[in-house]
C-alpha positions in Angstrom: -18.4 -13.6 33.2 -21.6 -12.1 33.4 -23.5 -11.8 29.8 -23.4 -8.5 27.9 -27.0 -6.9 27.8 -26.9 -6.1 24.2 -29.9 -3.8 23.2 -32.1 -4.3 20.3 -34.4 -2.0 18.2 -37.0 -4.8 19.6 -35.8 -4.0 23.6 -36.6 -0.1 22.8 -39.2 -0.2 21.0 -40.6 -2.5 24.2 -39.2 -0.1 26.7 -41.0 3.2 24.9 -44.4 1.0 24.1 -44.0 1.6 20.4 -43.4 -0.9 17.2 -40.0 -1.7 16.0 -40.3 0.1 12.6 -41.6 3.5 14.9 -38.4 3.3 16.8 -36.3 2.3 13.7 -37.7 5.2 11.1 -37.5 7.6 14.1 -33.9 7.2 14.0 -33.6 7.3 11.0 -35.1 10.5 10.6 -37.8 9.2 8.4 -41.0 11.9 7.8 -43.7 9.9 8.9 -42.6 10.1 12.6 -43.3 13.2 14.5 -40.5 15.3 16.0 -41.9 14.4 19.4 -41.2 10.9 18.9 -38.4 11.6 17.5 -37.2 13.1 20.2 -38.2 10.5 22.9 -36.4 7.6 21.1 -33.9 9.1 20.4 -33.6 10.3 24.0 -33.7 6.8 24.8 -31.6 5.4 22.4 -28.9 7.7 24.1 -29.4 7.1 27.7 -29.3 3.1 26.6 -26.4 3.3 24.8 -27.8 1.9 21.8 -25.3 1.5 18.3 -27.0 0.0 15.5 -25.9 -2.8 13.9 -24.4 -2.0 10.9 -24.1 -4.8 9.1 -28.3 -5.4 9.7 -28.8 -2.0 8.0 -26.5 -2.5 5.5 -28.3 -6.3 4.7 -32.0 -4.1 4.3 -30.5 -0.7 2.5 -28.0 -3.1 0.5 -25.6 -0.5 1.5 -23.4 -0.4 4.2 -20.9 2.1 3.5 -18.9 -0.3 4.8 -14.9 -0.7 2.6 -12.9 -3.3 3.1 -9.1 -3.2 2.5 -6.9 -6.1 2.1 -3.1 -5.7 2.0 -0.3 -8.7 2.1 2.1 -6.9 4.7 0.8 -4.5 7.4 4.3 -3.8 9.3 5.5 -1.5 6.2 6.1 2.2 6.6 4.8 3.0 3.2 1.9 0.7 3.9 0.7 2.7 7.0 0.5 5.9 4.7 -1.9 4.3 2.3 -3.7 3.3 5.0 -3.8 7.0 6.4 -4.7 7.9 3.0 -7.4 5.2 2.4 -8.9 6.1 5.9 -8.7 9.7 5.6 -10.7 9.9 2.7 -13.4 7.0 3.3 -14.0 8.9 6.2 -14.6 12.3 4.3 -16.8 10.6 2.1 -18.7 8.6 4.8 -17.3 4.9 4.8 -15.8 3.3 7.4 -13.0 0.6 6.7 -12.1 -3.0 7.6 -8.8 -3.6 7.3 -7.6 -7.1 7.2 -3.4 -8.6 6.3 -3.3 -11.7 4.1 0.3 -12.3 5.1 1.2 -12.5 1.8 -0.5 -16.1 1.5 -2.7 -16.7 -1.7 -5.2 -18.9 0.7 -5.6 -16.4 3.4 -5.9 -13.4 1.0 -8.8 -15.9 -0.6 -10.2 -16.3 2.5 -10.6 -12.8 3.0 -12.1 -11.8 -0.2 -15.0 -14.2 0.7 -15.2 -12.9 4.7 -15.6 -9.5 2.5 -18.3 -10.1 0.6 -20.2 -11.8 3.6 -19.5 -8.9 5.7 -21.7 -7.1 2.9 -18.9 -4.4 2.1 -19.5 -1.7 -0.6 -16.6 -2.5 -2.0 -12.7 -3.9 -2.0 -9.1 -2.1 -2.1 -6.6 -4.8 -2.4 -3.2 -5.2 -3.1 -2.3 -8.5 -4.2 0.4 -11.1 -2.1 4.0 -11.6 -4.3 2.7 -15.0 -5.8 -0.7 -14.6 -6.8 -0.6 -17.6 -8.9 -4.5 -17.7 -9.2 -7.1 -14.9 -9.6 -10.4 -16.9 -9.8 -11.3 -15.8 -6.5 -10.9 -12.5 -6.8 -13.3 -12.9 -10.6 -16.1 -14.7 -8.4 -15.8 -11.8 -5.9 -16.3 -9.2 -8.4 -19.5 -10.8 -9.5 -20.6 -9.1 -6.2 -19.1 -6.2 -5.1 -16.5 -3.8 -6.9 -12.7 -4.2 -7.3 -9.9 -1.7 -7.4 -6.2 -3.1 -7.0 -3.8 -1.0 -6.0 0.3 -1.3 -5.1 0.9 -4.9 -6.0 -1.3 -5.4 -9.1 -2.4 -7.7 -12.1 -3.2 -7.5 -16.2 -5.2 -10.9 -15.4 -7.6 -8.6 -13.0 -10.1 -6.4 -15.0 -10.8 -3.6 -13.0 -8.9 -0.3 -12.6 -5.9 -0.3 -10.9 -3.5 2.3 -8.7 0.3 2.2 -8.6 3.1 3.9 -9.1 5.3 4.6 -11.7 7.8 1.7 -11.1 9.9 1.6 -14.3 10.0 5.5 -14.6 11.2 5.4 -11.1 13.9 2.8 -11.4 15.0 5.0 -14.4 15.3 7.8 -12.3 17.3 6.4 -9.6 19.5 5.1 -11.9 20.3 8.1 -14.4 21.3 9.6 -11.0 23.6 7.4 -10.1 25.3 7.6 -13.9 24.7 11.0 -13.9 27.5 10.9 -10.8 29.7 8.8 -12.8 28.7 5.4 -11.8 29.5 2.9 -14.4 29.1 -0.5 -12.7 25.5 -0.4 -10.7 24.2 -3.6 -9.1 20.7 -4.1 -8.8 19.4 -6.2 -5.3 15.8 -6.6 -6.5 12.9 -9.9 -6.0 12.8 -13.0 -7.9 10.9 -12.7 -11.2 7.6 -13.5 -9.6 7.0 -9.8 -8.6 5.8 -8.1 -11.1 6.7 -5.1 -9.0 10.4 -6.1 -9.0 10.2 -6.6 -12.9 8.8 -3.5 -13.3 11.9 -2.1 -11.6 14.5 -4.4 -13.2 13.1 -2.8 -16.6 13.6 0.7 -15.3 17.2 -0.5 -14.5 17.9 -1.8 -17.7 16.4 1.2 -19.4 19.0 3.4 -18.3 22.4 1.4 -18.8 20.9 0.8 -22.5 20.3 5.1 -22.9 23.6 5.7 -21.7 25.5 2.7 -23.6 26.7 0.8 -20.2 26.7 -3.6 -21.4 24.4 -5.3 -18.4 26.7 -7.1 -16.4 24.7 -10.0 -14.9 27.4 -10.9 -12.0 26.0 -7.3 -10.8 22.5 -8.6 -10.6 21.5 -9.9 -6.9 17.8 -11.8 -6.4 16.1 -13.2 -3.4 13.1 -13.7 -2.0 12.0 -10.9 0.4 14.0 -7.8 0.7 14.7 -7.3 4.2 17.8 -5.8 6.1 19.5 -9.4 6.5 18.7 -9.9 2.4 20.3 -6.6 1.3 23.2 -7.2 4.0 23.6 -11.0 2.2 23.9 -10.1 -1.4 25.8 -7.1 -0.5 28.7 -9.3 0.9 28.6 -11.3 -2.4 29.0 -7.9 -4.6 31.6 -6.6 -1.9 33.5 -9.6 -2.9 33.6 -9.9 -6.3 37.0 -9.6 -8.3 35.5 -6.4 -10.0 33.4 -4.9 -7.5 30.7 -2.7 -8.6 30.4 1.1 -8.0 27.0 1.5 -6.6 24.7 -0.6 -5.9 20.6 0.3 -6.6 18.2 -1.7 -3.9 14.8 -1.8 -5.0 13.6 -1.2 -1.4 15.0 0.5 1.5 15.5 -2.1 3.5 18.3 -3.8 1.5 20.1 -0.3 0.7 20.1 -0.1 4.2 21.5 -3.4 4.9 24.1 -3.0 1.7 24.8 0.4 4.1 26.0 -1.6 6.9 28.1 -3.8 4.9 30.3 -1.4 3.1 31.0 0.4 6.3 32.0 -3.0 8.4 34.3 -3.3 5.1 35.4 0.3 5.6 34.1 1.0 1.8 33.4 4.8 1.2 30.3 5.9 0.9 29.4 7.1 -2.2 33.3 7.5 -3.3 33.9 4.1 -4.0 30.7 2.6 -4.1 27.2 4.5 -4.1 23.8 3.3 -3.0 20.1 4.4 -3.8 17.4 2.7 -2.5 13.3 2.6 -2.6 10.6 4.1 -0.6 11.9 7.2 1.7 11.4 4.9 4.6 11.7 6.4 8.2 14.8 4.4 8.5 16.2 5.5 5.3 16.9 9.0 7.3 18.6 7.2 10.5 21.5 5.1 8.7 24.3 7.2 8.1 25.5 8.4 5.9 21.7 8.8 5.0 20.1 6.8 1.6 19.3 8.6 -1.9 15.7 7.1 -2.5 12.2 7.4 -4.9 9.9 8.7 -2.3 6.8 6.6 -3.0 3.7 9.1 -2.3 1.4 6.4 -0.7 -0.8 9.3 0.9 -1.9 10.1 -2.4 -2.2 6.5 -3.8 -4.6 5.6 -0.9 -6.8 8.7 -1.7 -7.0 8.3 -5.3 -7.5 4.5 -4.9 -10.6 5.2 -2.6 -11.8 8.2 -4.5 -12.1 5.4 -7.7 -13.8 2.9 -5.7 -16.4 5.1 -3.6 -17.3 6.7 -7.7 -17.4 2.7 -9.1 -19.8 2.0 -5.8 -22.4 4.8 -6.6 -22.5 4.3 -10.2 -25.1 2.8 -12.4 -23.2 2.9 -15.1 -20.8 0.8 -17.1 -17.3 1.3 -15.6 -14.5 2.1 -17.6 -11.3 0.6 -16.4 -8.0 1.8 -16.3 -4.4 1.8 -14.6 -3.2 4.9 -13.0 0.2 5.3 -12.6 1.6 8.1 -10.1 5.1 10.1 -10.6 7.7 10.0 -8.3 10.3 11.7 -6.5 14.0 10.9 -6.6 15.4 12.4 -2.6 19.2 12.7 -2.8 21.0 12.1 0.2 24.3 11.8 1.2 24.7 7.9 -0.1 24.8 9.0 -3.7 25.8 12.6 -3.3 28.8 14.0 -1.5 28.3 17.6 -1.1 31.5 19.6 -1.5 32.2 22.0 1.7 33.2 25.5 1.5 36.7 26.1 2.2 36.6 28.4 5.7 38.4 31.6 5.1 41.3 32.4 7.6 
């Protein structure tokens, strides 16, 4: 393969006869160089194809405008709308970002925070992998560049952090499904390592303690990842209990979706005899029928106010003031929780 010809501020500033810091300042718009010169390297910079090497810049100006985002699962829906949110906005405000998947591994997502700081980013978004057992890395990090977490967060982590209201929403979800006369509501959430999923399993119990219903803890379903196949699993265990429940709150799409697919291979009605809301307003949570009551998470706007935080602690010479933001959500009622009565046709 023949070698790429990459070109250097050195290789113009040979081609045009002039020094290196000439060409560089005249790029650079600097006041020194004459619009004539100006002109020429630039001229040539074009017709050479030159792209500056940002991360060179960035190591003199000890700024690259350069953000780096870390995030444990890339395949989510509601991922690729912070993303579009993050991105978005860096890019109104004149960042470009890295993005980069820890896979939900502590070592990798270790890994990373160090490949961040070498790259000489302005600054990190992360959202933390389901077992983050230990957050020395991340402390060392911060000693360097600044932190914001967002989605999957930690009290251990001082810096300020971006999520969503996940108790508040929980609540919500289930209010409405007492609200329809729902008495005995499962919960399919995570193991007690999330704090996500806690958060959530508090918002639960919240509303059967406001509305007098005893916890029943047969009615309480727990794994490790909440896919389809996890919410289709320990929907067959609540499907077969002696005293079946009468809806059944997943704490993400995915397993109210699979919990779907089991009541109707049991020919269960939907929401009659047993109700289900689920978590995210997923894309998919529109295509199962009947279609799944859900908290619409606004990860648009969490990505935007996440960035807008970091890009304000980046250019600040002051001492930051940390806190945790927590955004409001939406409750969408669909037809898994809500059976709309139709209007007798008049003859």
């Amino acid at each position: 393969m023949r070698k790429k010809n990459i070109v250097t501020l050195k290789k113009m500033a040979f081609d045009l006869g002039l020094s290196i810091s000439t060409v560089s300042r005249a790029l650079n718009d600097h006041i020194d160089i004459s619009e004539e010169t100006k002109e020429k390297v630039k001229a040539h910079a074009n017709k050479v194809k030159y792209a500056p090497n940002l991360f060179a810049k960035g190591f003199r100006s000890h700024k690259s405008n350069i953000i780096g985002v870390i995030i444990p699962n890339i395949e989510h829906q509601f991922t690729a709308t912070l993303l579009k949110g993050i991105i978005y906005n860096a890019d109104l405000n004149g960042y470009k970002v890295i993005i980069c998947e820890s896979f939900n591994n502590e070592q990798k997502q270790a890994e990373l925070l160090e490949t961040m700081v070498q790259f000489g980013v302005d600054g990190v978004l992360l959202s933390l992998v389901k077992k983050n057992t230990n957050v020395d890395d991340i402390l060392d990090m911060m000693q360097h560049i600044p932190l914001i977490l967002f989605d999957r967060i930690s009290a251990k982590v001082p810096c300020t952090q971006i999520v969503i209201d996940d108790e508040d929403a929980a609540f919500k979800a289930v209010e409405h499904l007492i609200n329809t006369g729902k008495k005995r509501i499962a919960i399919i959430k995570e193991t007690e390592s999330s704090i996500l999923s806690e958060k959530r399993y508090a918002g639960y119990l919240k509303a059967l303690k406001k509305y007098g219903i005893t916890l029943d803890e047969s009615l309480v379903m727990s794994c490790e990842d909440l896919t389809i196949a996890e919410g289709k699993k320990l929907a067959k265990v609540l499907v077969g209990l002696q005293h079946k429940p009468d809806a059944i709150f997943a704490i993400t799409d995915e397993a109210g979706i699979g919990a779907i697919q089991v009541l109707k291979k049991n020919k269960i009605k939907i929401p009659e005899e047993i109700a289900v809301v689920g978590f995210s307003n997923s894309v998919y949570s529109t295509i199962i029928q009947p279609k799944l009551t859900t908290i619409d998470q606004p990860g648009n706007r969490i990505g935007e106010i996440a960035i807008k935080y970091l890009i304000d602690e980046i250019n600040s010479d002051n001492e930051i003031s940390y806190k945790t933001i927590e955004i409001k959500t939406n409750l969408i009622v669909r037809g898994s929780s809500f059976k709309s009565l139709k209007r007798n046709s008049l003859a």
